[in-house]
C-alpha positions in Angstrom: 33.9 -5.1 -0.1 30.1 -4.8 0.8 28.2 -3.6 -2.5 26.1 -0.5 -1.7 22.9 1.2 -2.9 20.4 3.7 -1.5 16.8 3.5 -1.3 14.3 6.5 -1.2 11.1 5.0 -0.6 8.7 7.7 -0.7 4.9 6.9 1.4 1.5 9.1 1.8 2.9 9.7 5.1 6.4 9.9 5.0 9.5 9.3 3.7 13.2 7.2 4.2 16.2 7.2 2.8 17.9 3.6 3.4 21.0 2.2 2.1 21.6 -1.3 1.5 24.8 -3.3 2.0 25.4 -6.5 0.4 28.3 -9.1 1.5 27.5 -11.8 -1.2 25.3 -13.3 1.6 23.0 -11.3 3.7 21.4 -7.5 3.5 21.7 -4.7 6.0 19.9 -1.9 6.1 20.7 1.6 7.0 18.2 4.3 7.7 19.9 7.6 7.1 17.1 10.1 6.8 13.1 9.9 7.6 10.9 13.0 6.8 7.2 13.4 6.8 5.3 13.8 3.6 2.7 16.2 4.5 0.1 17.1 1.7 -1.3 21.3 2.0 -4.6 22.1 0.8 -4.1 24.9 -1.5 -7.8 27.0 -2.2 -10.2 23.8 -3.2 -7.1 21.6 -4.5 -5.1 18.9 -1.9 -1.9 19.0 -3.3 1.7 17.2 -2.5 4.0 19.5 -1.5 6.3 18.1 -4.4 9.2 20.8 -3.9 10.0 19.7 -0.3 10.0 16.2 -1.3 12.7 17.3 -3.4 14.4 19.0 -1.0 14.7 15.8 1.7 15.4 13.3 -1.6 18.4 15.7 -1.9 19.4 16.0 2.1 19.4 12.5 1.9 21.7 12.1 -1.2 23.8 14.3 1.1 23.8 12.4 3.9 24.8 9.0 1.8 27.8 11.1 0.3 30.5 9.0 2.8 29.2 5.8 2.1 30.2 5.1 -1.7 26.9 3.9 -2.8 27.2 3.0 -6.6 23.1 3.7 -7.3 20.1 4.8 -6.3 16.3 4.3 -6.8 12.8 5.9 -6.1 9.8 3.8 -4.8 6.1 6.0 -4.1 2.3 5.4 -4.0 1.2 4.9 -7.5 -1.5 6.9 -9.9 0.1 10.4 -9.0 2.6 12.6 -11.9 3.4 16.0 -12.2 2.8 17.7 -15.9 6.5 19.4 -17.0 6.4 21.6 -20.1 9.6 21.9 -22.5 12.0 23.6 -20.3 11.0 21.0 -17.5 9.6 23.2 -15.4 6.2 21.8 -13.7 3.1 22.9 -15.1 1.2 22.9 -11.9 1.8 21.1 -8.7 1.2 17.3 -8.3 -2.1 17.2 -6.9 -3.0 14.1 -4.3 -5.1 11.2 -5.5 -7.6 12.3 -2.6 -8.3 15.7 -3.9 -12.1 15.7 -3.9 -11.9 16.4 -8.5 -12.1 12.7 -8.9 -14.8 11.9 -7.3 -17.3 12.6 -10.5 -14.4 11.6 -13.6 -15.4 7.5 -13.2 -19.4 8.1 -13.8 -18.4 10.6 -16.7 -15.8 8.7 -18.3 -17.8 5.6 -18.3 -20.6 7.7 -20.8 -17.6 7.7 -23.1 -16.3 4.6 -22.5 -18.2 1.3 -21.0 -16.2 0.3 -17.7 -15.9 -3.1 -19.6 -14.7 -1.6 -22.1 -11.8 0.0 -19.6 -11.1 -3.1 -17.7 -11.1 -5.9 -20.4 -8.0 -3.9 -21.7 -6.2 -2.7 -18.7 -7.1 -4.8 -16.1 -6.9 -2.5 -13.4 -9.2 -1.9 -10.2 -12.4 0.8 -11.1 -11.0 3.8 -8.5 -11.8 7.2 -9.0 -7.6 7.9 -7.6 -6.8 6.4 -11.0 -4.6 8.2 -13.2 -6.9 7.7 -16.1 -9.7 9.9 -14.2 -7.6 12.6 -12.6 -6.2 13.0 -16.8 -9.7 13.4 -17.6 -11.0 15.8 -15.6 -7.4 18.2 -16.3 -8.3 17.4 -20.3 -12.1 18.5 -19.8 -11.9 21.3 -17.2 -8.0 22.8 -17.8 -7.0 21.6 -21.1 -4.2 24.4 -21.7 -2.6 22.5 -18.6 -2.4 19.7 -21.4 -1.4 22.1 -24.2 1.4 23.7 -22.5 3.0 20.0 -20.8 5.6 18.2 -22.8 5.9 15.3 -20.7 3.9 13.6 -17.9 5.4 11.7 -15.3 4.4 9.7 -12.5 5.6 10.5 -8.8 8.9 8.4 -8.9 9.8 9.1 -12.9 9.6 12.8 -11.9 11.4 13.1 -9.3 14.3 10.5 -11.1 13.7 13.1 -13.9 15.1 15.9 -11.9 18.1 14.2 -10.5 18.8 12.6 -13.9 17.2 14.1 -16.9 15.8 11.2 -18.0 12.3 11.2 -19.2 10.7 8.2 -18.9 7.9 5.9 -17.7 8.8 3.1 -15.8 6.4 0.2 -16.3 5.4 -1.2 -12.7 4.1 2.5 -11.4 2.8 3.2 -15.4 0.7 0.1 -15.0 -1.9 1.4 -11.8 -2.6 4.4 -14.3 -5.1 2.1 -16.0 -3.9 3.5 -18.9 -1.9 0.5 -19.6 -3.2 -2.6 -22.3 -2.8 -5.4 -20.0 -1.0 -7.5 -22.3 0.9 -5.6 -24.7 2.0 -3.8 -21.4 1.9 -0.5 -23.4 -0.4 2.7 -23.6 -4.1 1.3 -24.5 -3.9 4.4 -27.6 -7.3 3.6 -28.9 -8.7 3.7 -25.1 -7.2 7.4 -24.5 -8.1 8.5 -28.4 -11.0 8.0 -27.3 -11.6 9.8 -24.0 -9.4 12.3 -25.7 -6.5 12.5 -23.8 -3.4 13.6 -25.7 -1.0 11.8 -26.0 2.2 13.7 -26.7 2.3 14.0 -23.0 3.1 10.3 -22.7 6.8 9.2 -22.3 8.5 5.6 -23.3 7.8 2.8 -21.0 11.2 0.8 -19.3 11.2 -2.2 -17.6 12.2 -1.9 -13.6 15.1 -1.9 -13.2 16.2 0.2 -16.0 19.5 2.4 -15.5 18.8 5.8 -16.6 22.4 7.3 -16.4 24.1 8.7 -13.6 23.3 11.4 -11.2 23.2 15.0 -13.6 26.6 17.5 -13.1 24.3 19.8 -11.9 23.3 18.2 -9.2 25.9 16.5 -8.4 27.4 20.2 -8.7 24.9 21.5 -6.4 25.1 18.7 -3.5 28.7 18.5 -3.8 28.8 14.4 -3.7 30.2 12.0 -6.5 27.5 11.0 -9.4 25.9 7.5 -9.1 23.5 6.2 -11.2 20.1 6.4 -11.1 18.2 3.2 -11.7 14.6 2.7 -12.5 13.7 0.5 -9.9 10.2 -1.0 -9.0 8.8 3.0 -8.7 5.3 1.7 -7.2 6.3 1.4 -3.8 3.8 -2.5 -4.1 5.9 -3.9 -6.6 9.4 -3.0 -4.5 7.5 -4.7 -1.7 6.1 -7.7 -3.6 9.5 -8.4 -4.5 10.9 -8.7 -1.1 8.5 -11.2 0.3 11.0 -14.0 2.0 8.8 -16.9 0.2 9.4 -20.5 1.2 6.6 -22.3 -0.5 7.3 -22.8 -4.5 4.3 -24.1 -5.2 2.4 -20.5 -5.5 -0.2 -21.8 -2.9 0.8 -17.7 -1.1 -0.4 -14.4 -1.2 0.7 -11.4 0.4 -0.3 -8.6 1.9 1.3 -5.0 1.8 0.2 -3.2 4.6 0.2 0.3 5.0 -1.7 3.3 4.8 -3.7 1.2 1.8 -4.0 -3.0 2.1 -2.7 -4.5 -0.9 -3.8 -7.9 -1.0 -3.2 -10.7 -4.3 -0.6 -13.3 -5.8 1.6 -13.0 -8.3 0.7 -14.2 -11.3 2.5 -14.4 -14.6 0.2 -13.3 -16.6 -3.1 -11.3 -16.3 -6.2 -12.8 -15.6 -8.7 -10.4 -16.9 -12.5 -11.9 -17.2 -16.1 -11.2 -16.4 -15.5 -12.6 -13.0 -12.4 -10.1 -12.3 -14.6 -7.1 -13.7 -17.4 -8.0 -11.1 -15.0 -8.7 -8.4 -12.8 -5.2 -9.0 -9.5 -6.9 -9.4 -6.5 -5.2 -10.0 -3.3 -6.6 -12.4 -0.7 -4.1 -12.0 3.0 -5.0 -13.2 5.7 -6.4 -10.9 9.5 -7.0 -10.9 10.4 -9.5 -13.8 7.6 -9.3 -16.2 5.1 -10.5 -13.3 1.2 -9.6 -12.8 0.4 -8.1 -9.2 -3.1 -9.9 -9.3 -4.6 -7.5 -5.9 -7.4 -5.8 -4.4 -6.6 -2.2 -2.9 -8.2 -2.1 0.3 -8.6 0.9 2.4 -5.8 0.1 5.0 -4.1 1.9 8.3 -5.3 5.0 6.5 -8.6 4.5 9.1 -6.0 4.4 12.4 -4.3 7.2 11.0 -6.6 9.6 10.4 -8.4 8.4 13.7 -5.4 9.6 15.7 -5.0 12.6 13.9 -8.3 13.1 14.9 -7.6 12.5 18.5 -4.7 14.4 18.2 -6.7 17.8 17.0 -8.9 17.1 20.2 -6.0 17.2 22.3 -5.1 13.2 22.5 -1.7 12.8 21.7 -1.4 9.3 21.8 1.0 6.5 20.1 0.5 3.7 18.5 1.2 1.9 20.8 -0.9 3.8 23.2 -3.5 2.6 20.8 -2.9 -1.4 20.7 -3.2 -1.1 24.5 -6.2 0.2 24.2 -7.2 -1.9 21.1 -6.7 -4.8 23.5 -8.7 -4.2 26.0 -12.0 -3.3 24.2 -14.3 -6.3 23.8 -14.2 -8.5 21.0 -15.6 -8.6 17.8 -18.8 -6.2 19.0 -19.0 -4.1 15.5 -17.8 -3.3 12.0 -17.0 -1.4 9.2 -16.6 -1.5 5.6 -13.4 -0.6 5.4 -13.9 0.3 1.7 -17.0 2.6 2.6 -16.7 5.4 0.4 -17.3 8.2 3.5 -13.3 6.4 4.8 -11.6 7.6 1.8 -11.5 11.2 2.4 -9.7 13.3 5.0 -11.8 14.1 8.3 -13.2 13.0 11.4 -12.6 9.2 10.9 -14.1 7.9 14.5 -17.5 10.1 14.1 -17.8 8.4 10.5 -17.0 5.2 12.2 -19.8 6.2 14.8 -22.2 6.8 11.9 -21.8 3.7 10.0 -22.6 2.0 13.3 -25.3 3.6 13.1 -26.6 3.6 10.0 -26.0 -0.6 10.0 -27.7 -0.5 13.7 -24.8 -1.8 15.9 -23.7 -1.2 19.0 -21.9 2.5 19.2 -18.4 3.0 20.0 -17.7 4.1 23.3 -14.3 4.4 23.4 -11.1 5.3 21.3 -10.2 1.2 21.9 -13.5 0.4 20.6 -13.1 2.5 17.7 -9.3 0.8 17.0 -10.8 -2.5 17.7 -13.8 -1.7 15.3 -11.3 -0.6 12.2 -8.5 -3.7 13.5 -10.7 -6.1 13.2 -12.9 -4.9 10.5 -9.4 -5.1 8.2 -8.9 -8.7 9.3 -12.9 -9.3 8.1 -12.0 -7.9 5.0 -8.8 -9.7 4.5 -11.0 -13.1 4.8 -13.4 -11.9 2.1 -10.9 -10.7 -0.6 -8.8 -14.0 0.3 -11.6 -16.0 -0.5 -12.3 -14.3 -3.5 -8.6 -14.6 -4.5 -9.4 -18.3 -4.1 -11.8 -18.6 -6.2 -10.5 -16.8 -9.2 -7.3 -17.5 -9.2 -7.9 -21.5 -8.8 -5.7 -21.9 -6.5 -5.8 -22.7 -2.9 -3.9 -20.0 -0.6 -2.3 -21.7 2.8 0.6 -19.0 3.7 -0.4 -14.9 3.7 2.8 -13.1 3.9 2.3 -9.7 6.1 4.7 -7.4 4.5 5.0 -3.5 5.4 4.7 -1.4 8.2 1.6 -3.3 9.0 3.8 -6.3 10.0 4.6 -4.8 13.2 0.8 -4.6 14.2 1.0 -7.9 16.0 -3.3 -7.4 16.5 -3.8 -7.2 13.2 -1.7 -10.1 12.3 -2.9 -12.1 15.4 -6.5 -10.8 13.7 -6.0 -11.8 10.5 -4.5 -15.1 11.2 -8.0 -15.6 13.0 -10.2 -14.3 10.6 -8.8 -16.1 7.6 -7.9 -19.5 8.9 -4.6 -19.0 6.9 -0.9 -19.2 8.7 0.4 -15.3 8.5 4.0 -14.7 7.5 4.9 -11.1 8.9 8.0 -9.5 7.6 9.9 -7.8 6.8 8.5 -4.4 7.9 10.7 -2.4 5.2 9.7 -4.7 2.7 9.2 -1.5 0.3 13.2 -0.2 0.7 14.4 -3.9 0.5 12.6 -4.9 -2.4 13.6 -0.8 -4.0 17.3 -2.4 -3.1 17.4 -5.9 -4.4 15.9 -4.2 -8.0 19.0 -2.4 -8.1 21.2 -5.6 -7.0 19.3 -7.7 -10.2 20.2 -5.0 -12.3 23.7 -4.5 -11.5 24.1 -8.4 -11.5 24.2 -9.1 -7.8 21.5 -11.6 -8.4 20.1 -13.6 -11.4 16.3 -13.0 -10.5 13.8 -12.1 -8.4 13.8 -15.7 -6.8 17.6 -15.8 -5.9 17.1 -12.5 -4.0 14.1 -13.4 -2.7 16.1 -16.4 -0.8 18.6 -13.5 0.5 15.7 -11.8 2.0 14.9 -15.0 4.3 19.0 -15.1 5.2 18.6 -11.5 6.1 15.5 -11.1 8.2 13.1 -12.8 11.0 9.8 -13.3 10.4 7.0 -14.1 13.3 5.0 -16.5 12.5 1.1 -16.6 13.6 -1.4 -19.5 13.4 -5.4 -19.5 13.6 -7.1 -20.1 16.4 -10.4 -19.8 17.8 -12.5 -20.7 14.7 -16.0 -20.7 15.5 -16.0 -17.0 16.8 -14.3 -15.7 13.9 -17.0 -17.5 11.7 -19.6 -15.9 13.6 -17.9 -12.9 13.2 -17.4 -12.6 9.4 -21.1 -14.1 8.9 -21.9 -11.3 10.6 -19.6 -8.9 9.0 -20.6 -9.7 5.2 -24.4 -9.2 5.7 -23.2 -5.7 7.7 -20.5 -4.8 4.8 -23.7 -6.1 2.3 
C-alpha cells in the first residue's frame, strides 16, 4: 500500500496543495488544489492576506480527505511571521517583506550594531526583507504591537500553529531571520539585547522534520476529515527544494539553483563559512534538511518577468508566458542589461519603464519591444548567474561543473539554454516542483521512509526526468558578461 502525505507549498504568487505517494520505489505527485496568493495594500502597509491563505490551506485539507494521507507539511518564502498575543489571536496582519518600512531599518540598525558585527554571528545575506529589520522598525515605531504578542511565528510555524496548536520555530525558515547564531543554530540573545528586541516573543527552535502532533479536534471538527499529523517540515520553501535536487555527482563539485520569483543560488555545505570574504561578497548560510548550511546568494529572480507582465497586463496585454518566450526569442541577442539586483527592481511597479531607465542611465541601447525587455531581464539573470557562480568558486574552494535548475524556473528552457551559455557549466533542470517534493520526502525521513537526505535524494532521480543543457557559443557570452560586469559596476 502506497504511503501518502500532502504538501502545501505556499509561494509569493501562489499556492498548491500536492500529495505524495510512495511505493517503496518511485514518487507521484498529485496536485489537488492551486490558489493564488495575492498581497492587498492596506492604507500605507502591503500586507499578505493571511486569513485567505488559511482558508485554501483548509479547502485543500478538504479535498485530501479521500485519500488517507497520514501527514502533512507547510513550505513558504522565508523572513515573514505574524505576532499572536495569549489567546492566539493575531496581533496585526503579516505584513509582506516588500512593504516599503524596511527600506530605512538596515542603515539604522547598523548605528546600533556594526553590520560585521551582524554577519560574523548569523551569517546571513544584508537585506532590508530580513526579519531582523522588519522586528526593528515594529520595536521602535509600534512597540505595544511587541507588548501585547505572546508568540512570534514565521509564515509556515503560524499557519502549522493554527491547524495544530503547536508553538514553535522551526529551524530552516528561523535561520533567514538573521536572528540566528550561525553555529550554535539558536537565537544570537546578545545581538537582539542589544537592538532591543524582546525576546519573550521568541518560541523554541525544532529541527525539520519535527512532528508537532496531529491535526487539532477542532479542526478536524470543523473540516469534517480524520486528524493527521502535522510535521515540521523544511518551512522555507529553499530548503524543501534544496533537498529534492536529483544529484548524481558525490563529489560536491554542484550547485543549484532555485528558481522562482527570487534566484537562490549556492552549495550545500556542512558547516558555515562565515569570513571577511563572505561579509564583502553578501553571502547567505541559511539552514537545510539534516543539519546542512544553504551557502547562497538571493538574487532578484522571475520577480522582473512577472511584474513586467502584470504590467502589460494593466495596459491591456494579456499575454502568457509562453506568449513571452516567443517573443523573448526573437529579439536580438545579447544587446543590453540589467542589474537584476538594482534596488529600483525590488519594489512593485512599472518593471519595463524601470528597465527602460536603467538603460538609460547605463547609456545602452533602449528597449523597443516587450521581447526586448524579456530578453533584457532573461539574459541579464543568466549574466548574473555567471558572476555569483564564480564567486561561489572562489570562496567555497571548490570547482562547480554541474548547476542543477530546480523550480518553476526549470521549465524556462531560455533561461536554462542562457545560463548554460553564460556560465560554461552543464545545467541540470528539474524537477519543476522541487519545493512540494522536497516538503514530501522531509515527511518520508521523518516517518522512516528513508534513512537521509541522500537515500531520498536517489528516489528523486527514479521519479523524475531531467533535461539536460550544455554550453555553447563561448566567445559571445564572454563578450557579453565583460560587458555586463562593467554595466552592473
Amino acid at each position: 500500500m502506497p504511503k501518502k502525505v500532502l504538501a502545501f507549498d505556499l509561494g509569493a504568487s501562489s499556492g498548491r496543495v500536492i500529495a505524495g505517494s510512495f511505493d517503496g520505489s518511485k514518487l507521484t505527485l498529485e496536485e489537488l488544489h492551486r490558489f493564488s496568493n495575492d498581497p492587498v495594500t492596506l492604507g500605507d502597509t502591503f500586507y499578505w492576506d493571511f486569513q485567505r491563505l488559511i482558508y485554501n490551506i483548509k479547502l485543500g485539507i478538504q479535498k485530501a480527505s479521500s485519500l488517507s494521507c497520514e501527514s502533512m507539511g507547510v513550505d513558504t518564502w522565508g523572513v515573514d511571521f505574524g505576532l499572536i498575543d495569549k489567546n492566539g489571536r493575531l496581533v496585526d496582519n503579516p505584513v509582506h517583506y516588500r512593504d516599503a518600512r524596511n527600506i530605512p531599518m538596515p542603515e539604522e540598525v547598523f548605528k546600533k550594531v556594526p553590520a560585521e558585527r551582524v554577519y560574523a554571528s548569523t551569517g546571513i545575506q544584508i537585506m532590508d526583507i530580513n526579519t531582523i529589520f522588519q522586528l526593528y522598525y515594529i520595536s521602535t515605531r509600534s512597540p505595544e504591537l511587541i507588548d501585547m504578542t505572546d508568540s512570534m511565528l514565521f509564515t509556515p510555524d503560524l499557519i502549522n500553529y493554527y491547524l495544530s496548536g503547536a508553538k514553535v520555530s522551526e529551524y530552516s525558515i528561523a535561520s533567514t531571520s538573521q536572528m540566528l547564531d550561525a553555529n550554535t543554530r539558536d537565537w544570537d540573545r546578545s545581538l537582539l539585547s542589544d537592538l532591543g528586541i524582546k525576546q519573550h516573543i521568541l518560541r523554541d527552535i525544532v529541527p525539520c522534520g519535527t512532528k508537532l502532533g496531529p491535526l487539532s479536534a477542532k479542526v478536524a471538527e470543523e473540516l469534517n476529515v480524520k486528524p493527521l499529523d502535522v510535521i515540521a517540515t523544511a518551512g522555507h520553501d529553499t530548503a524543501s527544494a534544496v533537498a529534492a535536487v536529483p544529484v548524481k555527482n558525490k563529489t560536491g563539485n554542484w550547485a543549484y539553483l532555485s528558481s522562482g520569483t527570487w534566484s537562490l543560488l549556492g552549495m550545500e555545505l556542512d558547516r558555515p563559512l562565515i569570513n571577511d570574504e563572505t561579509f564583502d561578497a553578501n553571502f547567505t548560510n541559511e539552514g537545510g534538511v539534516g543539519n546542512t548550511i544553504r551557502f547562497l546568494k538571493n538574487i532578484i529572480g522571475l520577480w522582473l518577468m512577472q511584474e513586467s507582465r502584470r504590467q502589460w497586463q494593466r495596459e491591456g496585454s494579456d499575454m502568457s508566458f509562453k506568449d513571452i518566450d516567443v517573443l523573448t526569442a526573437a529579439s536580438k541577442p545579447l544587446q543590453r542589461f540589467i542589474d537584476p539586483d538594482y534596488p529600483e527592481f525590488v519594489r512593485p511597479g512599472n518593471m519595463p519603464q524601470r528597465i527602460a531607465d536603467f538603460c538609460a542611465a547605463t547609456n545602452q541601447p533602449l528597449p523597443e519591444t516587450k521581447g526586448d525587455i524579456s530578453r533584457t531581464i532573461t539574459e541579464s539573470l543568466a549574466l548574473k548567474y555567471r558572476r555569483n557562480i564564480e564567486q561561489l568558486e572562489r570562496l567555497t574552494g571548490k570547482k562547480i561543473d554541474v548547476l542543477h535548475i530546480i523550480g518553476g524556473g526549470c521549465k524556462d528552457k531560455l533561461l536554462c539554454e542562457y545560463t548554460a551559455c553564460a556560465t560554461g557549466k552543464t545545467v541540470v533542470a528539474g524537477p519543476t516542483e522541487a519545493t512540494a517534493t522536497g516538503n514530501i520526502l522531509t515527511q518520508l525521513i521523518t516517518d522512516g521512509c528513508f534513512k537521509d537526505v541522500a537515500e531520498a535524494r536517489e528516489c528523486v532521480e527514479r521519479s523524475y526526468p531531467v533535461t539536460v543543457y550544455e554550453p555553447k557559443n563561448a566567445a559571445e557570452w564572454d563578450d557579453a558578461y565583460n560587458r555586463f560586469v562593467k554595466i552592473i559596476k
